[in-house]
C-alpha positions, 0 to 999 in steps of 0.5 A: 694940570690937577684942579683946585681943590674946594674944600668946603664943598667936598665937605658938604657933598659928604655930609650931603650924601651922608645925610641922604642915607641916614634918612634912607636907614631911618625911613626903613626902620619906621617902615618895618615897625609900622608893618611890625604893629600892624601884624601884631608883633613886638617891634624889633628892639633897636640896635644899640651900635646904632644908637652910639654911632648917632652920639658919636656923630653929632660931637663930631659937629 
């Protein structure tokens, strides 16, 4: 017999996991411009597809 399915917390188990690896992407980045000062460098110049993606989703909520 299938399961019922629950919606809403299907939902919230996606955007969970999503918010998860967003935070893991961002944590990265920081660390690797912190390293980047710290050697001296230029930071790396950011990637605009990220910067539009980031738009997209928040009119998506």
């Amino acid at each position: 017999m299938a399961r019922k399915p629950n919606y809403n917390f299907e939902r919230m188990e996606r955007d969970r996991l999503k918010a998860i690896k967003v935070a893991e992407k961002a944590a990265a980045k920081r660390d690797q411009r912190e390293r980047a000062r710290a050697a001296g460098e230029p930071p790396p110049a950011d990637d605009p597809d990220d910067a539009n993606q980031d738009d997209e989703d928040q009119d998506q909520g």
